[in-house]
C-alpha positions in Angstrom: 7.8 5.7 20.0 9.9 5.7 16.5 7.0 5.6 13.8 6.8 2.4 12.0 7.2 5.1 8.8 8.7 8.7 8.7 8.6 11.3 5.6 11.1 13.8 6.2 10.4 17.1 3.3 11.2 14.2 0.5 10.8 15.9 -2.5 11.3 14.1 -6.2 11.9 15.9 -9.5 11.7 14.4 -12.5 14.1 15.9 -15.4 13.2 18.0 -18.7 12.0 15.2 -21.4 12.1 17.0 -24.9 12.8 20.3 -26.0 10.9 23.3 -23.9 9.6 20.8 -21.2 10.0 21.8 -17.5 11.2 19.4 -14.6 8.3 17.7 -13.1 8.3 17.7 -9.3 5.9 14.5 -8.4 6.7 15.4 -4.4 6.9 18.8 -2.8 8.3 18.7 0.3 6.6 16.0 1.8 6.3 15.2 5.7 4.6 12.6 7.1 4.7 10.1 9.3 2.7 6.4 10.0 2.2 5.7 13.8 2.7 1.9 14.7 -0.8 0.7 14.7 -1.7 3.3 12.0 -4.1 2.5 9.2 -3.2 5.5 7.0 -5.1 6.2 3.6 -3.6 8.7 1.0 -5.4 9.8 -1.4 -5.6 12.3 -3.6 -6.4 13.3 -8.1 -4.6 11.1 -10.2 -1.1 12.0 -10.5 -0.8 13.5 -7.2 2.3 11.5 -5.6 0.6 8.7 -4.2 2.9 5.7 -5.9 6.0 8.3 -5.6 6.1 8.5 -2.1 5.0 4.5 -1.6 8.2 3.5 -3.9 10.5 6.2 -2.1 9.2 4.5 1.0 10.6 0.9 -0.2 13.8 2.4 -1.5 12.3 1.6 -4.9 13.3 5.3 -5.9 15.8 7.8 -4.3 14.0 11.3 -3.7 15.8 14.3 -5.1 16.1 15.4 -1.3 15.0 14.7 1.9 14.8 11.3 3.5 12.3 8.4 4.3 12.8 5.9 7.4 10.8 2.7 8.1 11.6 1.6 11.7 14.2 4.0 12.0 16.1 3.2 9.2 16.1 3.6 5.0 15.3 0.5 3.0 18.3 -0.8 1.0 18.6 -3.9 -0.8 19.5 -6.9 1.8 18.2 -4.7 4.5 16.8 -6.8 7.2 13.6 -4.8 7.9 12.3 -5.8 4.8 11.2 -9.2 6.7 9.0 -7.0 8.6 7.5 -5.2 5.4 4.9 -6.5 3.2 4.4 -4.4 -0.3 1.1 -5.6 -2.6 1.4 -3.3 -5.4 -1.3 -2.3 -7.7 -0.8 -4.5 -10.7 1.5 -7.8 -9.1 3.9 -9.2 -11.7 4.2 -12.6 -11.1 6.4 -15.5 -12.7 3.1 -16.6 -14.3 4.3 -20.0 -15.2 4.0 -20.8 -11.5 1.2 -21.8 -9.5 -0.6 -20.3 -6.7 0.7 -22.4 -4.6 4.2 -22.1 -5.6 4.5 -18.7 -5.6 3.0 -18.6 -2.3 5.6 -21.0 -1.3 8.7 -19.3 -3.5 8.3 -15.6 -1.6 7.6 -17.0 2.0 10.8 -18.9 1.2 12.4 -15.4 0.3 11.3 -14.1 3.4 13.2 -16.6 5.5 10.0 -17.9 7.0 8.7 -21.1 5.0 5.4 -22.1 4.8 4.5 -25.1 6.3 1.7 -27.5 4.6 -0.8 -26.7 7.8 -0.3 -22.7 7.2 -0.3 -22.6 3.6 -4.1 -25.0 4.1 -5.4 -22.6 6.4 -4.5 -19.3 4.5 -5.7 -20.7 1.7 -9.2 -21.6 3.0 -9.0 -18.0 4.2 -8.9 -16.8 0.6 -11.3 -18.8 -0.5 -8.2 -20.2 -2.8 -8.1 -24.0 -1.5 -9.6 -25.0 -5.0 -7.4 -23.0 -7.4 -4.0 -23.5 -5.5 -2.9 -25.4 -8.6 -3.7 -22.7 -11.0 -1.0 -21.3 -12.9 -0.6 -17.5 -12.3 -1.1 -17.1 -16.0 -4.8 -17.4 -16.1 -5.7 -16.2 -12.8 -7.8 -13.0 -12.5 -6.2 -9.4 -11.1 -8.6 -10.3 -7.8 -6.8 -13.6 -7.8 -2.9 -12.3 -8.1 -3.5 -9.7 -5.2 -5.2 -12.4 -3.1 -1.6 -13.8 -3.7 -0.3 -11.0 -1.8 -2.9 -11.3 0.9 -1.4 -14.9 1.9 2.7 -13.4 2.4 0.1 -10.9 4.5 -1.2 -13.5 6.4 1.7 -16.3 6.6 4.3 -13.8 7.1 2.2 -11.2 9.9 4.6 -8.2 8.9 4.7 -5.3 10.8 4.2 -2.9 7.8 1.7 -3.8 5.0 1.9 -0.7 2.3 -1.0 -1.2 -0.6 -0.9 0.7 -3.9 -4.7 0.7 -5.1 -5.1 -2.6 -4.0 -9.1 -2.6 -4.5 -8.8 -0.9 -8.1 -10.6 -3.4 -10.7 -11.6 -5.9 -8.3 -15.3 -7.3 -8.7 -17.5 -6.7 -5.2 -16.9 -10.0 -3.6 -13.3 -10.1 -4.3 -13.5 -6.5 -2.3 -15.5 -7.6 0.3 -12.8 -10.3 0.8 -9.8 -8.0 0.8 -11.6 -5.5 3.0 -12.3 -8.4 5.7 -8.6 -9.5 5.8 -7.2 -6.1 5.6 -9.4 -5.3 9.1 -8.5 -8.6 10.5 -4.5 -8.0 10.3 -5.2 -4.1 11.8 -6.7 -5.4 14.4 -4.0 -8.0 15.2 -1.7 -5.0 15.4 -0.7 -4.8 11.6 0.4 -1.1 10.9 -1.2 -0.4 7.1 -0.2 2.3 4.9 -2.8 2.4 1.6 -3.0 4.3 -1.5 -7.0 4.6 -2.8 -9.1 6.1 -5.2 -11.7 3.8 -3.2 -13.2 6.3 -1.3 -16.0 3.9 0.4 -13.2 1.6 1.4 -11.4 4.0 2.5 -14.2 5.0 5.0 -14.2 1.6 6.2 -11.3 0.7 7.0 -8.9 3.4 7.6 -8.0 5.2 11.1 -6.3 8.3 9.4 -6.5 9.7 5.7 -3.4 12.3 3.8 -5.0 14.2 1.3 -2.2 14.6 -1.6 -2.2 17.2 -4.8 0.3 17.9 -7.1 3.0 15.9 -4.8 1.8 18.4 -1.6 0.7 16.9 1.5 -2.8 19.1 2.0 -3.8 17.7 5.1 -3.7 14.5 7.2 -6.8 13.6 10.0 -8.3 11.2 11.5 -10.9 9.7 9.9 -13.8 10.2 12.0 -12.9 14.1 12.1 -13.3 14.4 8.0 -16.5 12.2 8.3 -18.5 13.3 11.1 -20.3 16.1 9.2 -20.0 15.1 5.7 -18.7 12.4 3.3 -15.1 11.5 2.7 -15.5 12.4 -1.1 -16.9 15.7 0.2 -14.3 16.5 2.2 -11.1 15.7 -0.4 -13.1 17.9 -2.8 -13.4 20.4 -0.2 -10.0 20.2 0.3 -8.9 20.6 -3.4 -11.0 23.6 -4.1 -9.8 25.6 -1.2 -5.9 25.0 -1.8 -6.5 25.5 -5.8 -6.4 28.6 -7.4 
């Protein structure tokens, strides 16, 4: 079966900035791949290549060399696949003079599947956002914007969903609320590829965690192997000390 995403020894340099600087190389090499039905965690120090390899994923940056495929093919501008791909970035920009309900409306529109008044009331009551549909992007909370990329989530039932620290910032109920949707579309068949410094999330909802550094993949495991013995946060340190000098 062609995995829902493919890595193939991507690697991204970043040029000399100044005088005396060296070229940055934010991925080394990386292989990896996301099984249909995945829940994959990455995670890793800051800096490590996390967001790198998520926007070389999206076709949001070309790697220096090497190749990424989702559904068996790169993503390009006007590329259909994207109607099967769902991104919720870490900080969502937003037109903020919108509402809740309008945005909602304006990006299910731009994935060729409009919401209908019955969906958007049911997703809504989902997210606990029935009584602030009206609200104008521009005073809603961080917790509030990514809920807004929780209902595409929902309406839309993509194939891929790819989060870049989506739990960062977010007061406990607002995680709780993510975490119980984010289990609910795996288990309808949702292939998830997450980015996390989130460690206790992590543990709850992933099926398989890549363990990044300095743009290298260390390792990649199921869950319950890195777990049964010790915590996750154990085990990434373990794995940092014994690949650093």
């Amino acid at each position: 079966m062609t995995p829902a995403m493919q890595f193939r020894n991507v690697t991204v340099e970043f040029g000399r900035r100044g005088f005396g600087r060296r070229s940055f190389r934010a991925l080394d090499d990386l292989t990896l791949a996301v099984e249909a039905g995945d829940f994959l965690a990455i995670i890793g120090p800051n800096g490590c290549g996390k967001t790198t390899a998520i926007h070389c994923a999206l076709g949001l940056r070309q790697p220096t060399s090497g190749t990424v495929e989702v559904f068996g093919q790169r993503l390009r501008a006007g590329t259909l696949a994207f109607r099967d791909v769902v991104y919720v970035p870490e900080e969502p920009v937003y037109h903020d003079y919108l509402t809740i309900e309008e945005v909602t409306r304006y990006y299910a529109g731009l994935h060729g599947r409009p919401a209908t008044d019955a969906a958007l009331d049911d997703v809504f009551a989902r997210l606990h956002l029935t009584s602030s549909r009206h609200t104008r992007l521009s005073v809603c909370s961080k917790g509030m914007k990514q809920k807004v990329g929780l209902a595409q989530c929902l309406l839309q039932r993509p194939r891929l969903l790819v989060l870049d620290e989506p739990m960062r910032g977010l007061d406990p109920i607002a995680v709780r609320e993510f975490r119980e949707v984010l289990a609910a579309l795996h288990k309808d068949g949702v292939t998830v590829l997450m980015s996390s410094h989130v460690l206790p999330e992590v543990e709850q909802l992933a099926t398989r965690v890549a363990i990044l550094d300095s743009g290298r993949l260390l390792s990649v495991n199921d869950l319950d192997a890195l777990i049964a013995t010790r915590s996750l946060e154990d085990s990434l340190m373990a794995t940092l000390e014994q690949t650093r000098p």
